[in-house]
Residue, then its C-alpha position, 0 to 999 in steps of 0.5 A: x412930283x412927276x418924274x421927267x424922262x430922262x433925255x435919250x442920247x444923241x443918236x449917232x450916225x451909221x457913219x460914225x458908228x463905223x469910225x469908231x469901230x474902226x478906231x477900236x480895231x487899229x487899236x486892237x490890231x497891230x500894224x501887219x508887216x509884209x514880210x515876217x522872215x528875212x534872210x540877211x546874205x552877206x558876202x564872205x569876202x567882205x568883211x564890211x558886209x558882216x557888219x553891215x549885215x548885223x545892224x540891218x538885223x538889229x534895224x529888223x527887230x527894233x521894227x517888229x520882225x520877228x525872224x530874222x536869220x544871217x548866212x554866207x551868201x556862198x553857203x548854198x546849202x544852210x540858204x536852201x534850209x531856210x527858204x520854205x520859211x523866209x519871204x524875203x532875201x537882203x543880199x549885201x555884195x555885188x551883182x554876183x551875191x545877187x546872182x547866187x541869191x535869184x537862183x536859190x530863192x526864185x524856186x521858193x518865190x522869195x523875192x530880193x532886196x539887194x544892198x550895193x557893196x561891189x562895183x556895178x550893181x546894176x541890180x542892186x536896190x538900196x546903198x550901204x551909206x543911205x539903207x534905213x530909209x528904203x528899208x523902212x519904205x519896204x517894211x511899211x509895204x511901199x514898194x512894188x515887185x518886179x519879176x524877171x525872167x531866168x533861162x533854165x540850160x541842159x546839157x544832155x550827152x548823145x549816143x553816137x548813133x542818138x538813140x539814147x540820151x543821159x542828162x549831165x547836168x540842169x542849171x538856171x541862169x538870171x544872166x547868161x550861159x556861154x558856150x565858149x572855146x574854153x582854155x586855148x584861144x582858138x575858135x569854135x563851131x556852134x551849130x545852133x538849131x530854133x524850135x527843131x530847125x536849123x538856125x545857122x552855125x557860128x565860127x566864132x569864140x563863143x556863143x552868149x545866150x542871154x536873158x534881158x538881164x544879162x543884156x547888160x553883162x557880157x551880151x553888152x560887151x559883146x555888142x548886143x542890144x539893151x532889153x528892158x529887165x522885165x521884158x521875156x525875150x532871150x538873145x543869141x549873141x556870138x562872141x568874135x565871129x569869123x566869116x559867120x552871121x555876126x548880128x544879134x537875135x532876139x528869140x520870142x518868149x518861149x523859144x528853146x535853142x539847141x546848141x552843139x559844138x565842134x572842136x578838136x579841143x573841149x570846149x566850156x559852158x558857163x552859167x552866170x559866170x560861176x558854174x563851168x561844165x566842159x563839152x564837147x561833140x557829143x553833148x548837146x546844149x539846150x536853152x530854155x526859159x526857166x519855170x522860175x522868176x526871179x523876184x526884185x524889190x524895188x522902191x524907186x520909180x519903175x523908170x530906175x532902169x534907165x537911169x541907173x544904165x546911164x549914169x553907170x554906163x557914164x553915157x548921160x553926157 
């Protein structure tokens, strides 16, 4: 009896070789996740945001975070701690949790996912009776980044004859610094000078400079024009002017404007409404764009703006 060859296997494609190489490597390789650290900041005047706090936590581990950690959103220090190591911020509160949060992760690059607890929350991303959803889209990477520009200010104290200069304090703001009459309702002078030129002085009860973030905080009460968030401009904006320029400007990205006030009284500056710094004659005021951004996860379309500013504002009709 002669032996038969054995019949040779079917020959597989290169394409399908591939696929099942690919099949084996899913298989072998867990699903990556975008972010592996994530803060949770709660607002510690909102007991409700505890709670809420916790079972976003417990949502975290069920879907494969590993490091999850919980803070006051007040407690600046502990945040500082954690942030070379986090890759991302939940922040639960109103625009000012998220306020708080921009200036501490912006310096590490960890962007922020904000949970709506307070009354506006124009920046705020996600509701507390609708948050797994949005959650789930961000941990399975469908969302984009969007980056917003921060003003860094320097108060800087002047010799009388200015020769020498000594810095008082650097803050950097996601919305606004105010340069205002502070306490007595009286008004101030603002000399302001752009790019080492005059620029003209303001009679009036303060002096807004904001970002396009802030175009819808105070700058709106005040009267100044709506920016888009991502645009990179800053405004000036006086507050009640008197026989002075009473418009708007809009400064291009880069600018730097100087400030100095005169007054028989001290006057204040405040940075995102939470910082206060009095000045007076002999400071000067300087307004810059900040080296930081500050970084917002978003997953709704990239027109949300608009639409949040309409239906917040009641002005949709």
């Amino acid at each position: 009896m002669v032996d038969q060859p054995l019949p040779k296997p079917a020959r597989q494609s290169t394409a399908a070789l591939q696929s099942i190489d690919e099949q084996h490597e899913a298989q072998a390789t867990p699903t990556m996740l975008p972010f592996h650290n994530i803060g949770i900041l709660h607002h510690p005047k909102k007991p409700e945001s505890l709670d809420l706090a916790t079972k976003i936590e417990h949502f975290l581990h069920e879907h494969g975070v590993e490091h999850t950690w919980r803070n006051s959103a007040w407690d600046a220090g502990a945040i500082k701690d954690k942030l070379p190591t986090a890759d991302l911020l939940i922040t639960l509160g109103g625009d000012g949790t998220m306020l708080r949060a921009a200036r501490l992760g912006a310096a590490y690059d960890v962007p922020m996912l904000g949970v709506k607890m307070g009354r506006l929350g124009f920046l705020a991303e996600v509701f507390p009776q609708d948050w797994q959803t949005p959650l789930q889209k961000v941990l399975t990477g469908n969302y984009w980044v969007e980056e917003r520009l921060m003003v860094r200010v320097r108060v800087e104290h002047c010799s009388p004859n200015g020769d020498e200069r000594v810095v008082r304090c650097e803050h950097d703001a996601l919305n606004d610094v105010v340069l205002s009459r502070g306490s007595l309702a009286r008004i101030v002078q603002v000399s302001a000078r752009l790019e080492d030129g005059y620029l003209t002085t303001y009679t009036c009860d303060g002096l807004i400079v904001s970002t396009a973030t802030g175009s819808t905080a105070y700058a709106l009460a005040a009267g100044g024009p709506i920016l888009p968030p991502e645009l990179r401009n800053i405004l000036v904006i006086p507050v009640a002017p008197h026989m002075s320029m009473d418009r708007s400007i809009v400064l291009a990205e880069g600018a730097e404007i100087r400030l100095r006030v005169y007054s028989d009284h001290t006057a204040m500056l405040t940075v995102d409404g939470q910082f206060e710094v009095d000045v007076d004659d002999s400071d000067e005021v300087i307004v810059v764009g900040s080296p930081y951004l500050a970084r917002f996860i978003r997953t709704r379309s990239r027109s949300y703006f608009y639409q949040t500013l309409m239906e917040k504002l009641k002005w949709s009709g």
